[in-house]
N, C-alpha and C positions, 0 to 999 in steps of 0.2 A: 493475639499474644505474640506474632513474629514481629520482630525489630526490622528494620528497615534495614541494616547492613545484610541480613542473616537471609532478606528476601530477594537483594540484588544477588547476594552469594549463589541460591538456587538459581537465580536467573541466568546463570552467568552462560549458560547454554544458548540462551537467545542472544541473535546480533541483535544493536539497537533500535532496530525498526519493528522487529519480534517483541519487545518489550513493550516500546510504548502501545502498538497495538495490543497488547495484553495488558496493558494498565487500562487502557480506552475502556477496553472490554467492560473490566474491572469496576470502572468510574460512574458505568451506569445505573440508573435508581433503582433497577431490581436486581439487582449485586450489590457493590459496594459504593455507594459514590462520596466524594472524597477522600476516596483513599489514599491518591497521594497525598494532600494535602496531609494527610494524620500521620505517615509515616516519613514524611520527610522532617517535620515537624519535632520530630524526634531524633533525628538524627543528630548525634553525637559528633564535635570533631575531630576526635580521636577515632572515627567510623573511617576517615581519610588517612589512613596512619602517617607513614612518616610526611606527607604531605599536613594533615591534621597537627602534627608536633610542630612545624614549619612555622604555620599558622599561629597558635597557641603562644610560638617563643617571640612573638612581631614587638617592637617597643612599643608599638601606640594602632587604634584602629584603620589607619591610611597603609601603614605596611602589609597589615594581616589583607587587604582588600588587595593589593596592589598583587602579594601575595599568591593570592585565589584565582587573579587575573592571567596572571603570568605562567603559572600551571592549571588551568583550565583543561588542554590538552590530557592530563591523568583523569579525571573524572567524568568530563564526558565525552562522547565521540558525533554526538548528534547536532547540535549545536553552538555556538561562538561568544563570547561575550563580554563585553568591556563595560565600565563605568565614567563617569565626569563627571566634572562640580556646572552647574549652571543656576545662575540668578541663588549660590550660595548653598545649595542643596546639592547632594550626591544621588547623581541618577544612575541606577544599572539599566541595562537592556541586554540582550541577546535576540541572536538571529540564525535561523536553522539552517545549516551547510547547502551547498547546493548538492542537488540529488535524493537529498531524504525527504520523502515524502510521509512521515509519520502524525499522528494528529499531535495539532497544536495546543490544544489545553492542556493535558499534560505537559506536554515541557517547559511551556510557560511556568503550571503549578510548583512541577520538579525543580525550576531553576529560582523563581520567585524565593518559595519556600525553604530552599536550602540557605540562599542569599541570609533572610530573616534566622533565620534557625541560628546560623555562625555568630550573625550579631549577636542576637542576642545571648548566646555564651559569652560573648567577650564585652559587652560594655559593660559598665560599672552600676552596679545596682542604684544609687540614685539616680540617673541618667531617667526622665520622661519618656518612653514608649511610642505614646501620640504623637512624636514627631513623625512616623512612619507614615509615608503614602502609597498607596498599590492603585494602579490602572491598570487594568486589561483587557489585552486587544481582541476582548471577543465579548458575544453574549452573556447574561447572569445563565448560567447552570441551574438545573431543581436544586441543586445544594447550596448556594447561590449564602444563606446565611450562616453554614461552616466558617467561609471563609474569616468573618468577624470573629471566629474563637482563636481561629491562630494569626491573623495580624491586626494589631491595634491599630489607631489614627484613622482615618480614610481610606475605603474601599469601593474603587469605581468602575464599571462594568464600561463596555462599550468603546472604550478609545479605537484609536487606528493603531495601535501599536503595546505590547505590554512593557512597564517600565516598573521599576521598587525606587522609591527614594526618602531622603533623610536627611536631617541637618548638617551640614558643612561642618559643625562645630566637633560634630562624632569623630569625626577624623584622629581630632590630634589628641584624642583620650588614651589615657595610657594604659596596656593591658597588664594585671597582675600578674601574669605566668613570664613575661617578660625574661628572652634570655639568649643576648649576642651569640653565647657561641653556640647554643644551643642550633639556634636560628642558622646561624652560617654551617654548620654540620649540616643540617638536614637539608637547606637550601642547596647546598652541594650535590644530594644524594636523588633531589628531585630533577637538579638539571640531568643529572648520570640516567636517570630513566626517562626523564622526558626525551634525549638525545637518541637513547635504545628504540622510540618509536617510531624511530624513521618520520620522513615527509609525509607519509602518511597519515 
């Protein structure tokens, strides 16, 4: 019954490496396993506040991504992560900073999952699901068939590398909540904090 915001909140004692090792923990069959997958899942985008509004106010699907990319830096500190169109599909990826050595299912899960979660708030309900493809860069997990309840399309275990991607076409979908100045307000407010964090 804890939300996903309200479980980072408690966390917020642990630095990032404290975490994902306590998710690890967490993830195991005789605890909880998939738990990130379920609470990120849920995650709301208004959970990102004025970053979440940022988002929300984007004209079309490529700003809110471009968006998300650009302030990365506010949500996490463990990880990097960019996207691309190749062969017409939008591929994300992330790659773990140098120095953190935290386990990597989780973050993959964590970053995967959030990826999927934002879309799908903002694409247009007729919009096909099954265009979704997930690969990741590791073994199936005992939880291994959670996965198919939270992302549609294809799910493959085993690559060198984890990737999310999607039609090219999602892009230029236009998000209802849509709203220039909303968008340039908060976009302002995210550079002001992102700037507060130093090189760091």
């Amino acid at each position: 019954n804890v939300s996903w915001s309200s479980f980072i909140t408690d966390a917020e004692a642990f630095s990032g490496v404290d975490l994902f090792e306590l998710l690890h923990v967490l993830n195991r069959p005789a605890n909880f396993p998939g738990i990130v997958l379920r609470f990120s899942a849920r995650r709301e985008i208004l959970d990102l506040g004025i970053l979440g509004y940022t988002i929300l106010s984007s004209r079309d699907i490529q700003q809110a991504v471009q968006v998300m990319q650009r302030y990365h830096g506010l949500t996490a500190r463990t990880y990097q992560a960019n996207f691309q169109v190749l062969d017409g599909r939008v591929v994300h990826r992330q790659w773990i900073k140098p120095g953190f050595r935290g386990p990597r299912i989780e973050i993959d899960e964590e970053h995967v999952t959030g990826i999927w979660s934002m879309l799908r708030q903002l694409l247009p309900e007729e919009v096909d699901p099954s265009g979704l493809s997930l690969r990741l860069g590791y073994a199936a997990p005992d939880y291994a068939d959670r996965y198919h309840q939270y992302f549609p399309g294809s799910v493959e275990f085993g690559h060198a590398d984890t990737e999310l991607s999607y039609p090219g076409d999602w892009l230029s979908l236009k998000i209802h909540s849509a709203d220039d100045t909303v968008e340039r307000a908060c976009e302002a407010q995210c550079n002001r904090m992102l700037f507060g964090l130093g090189p760091g």
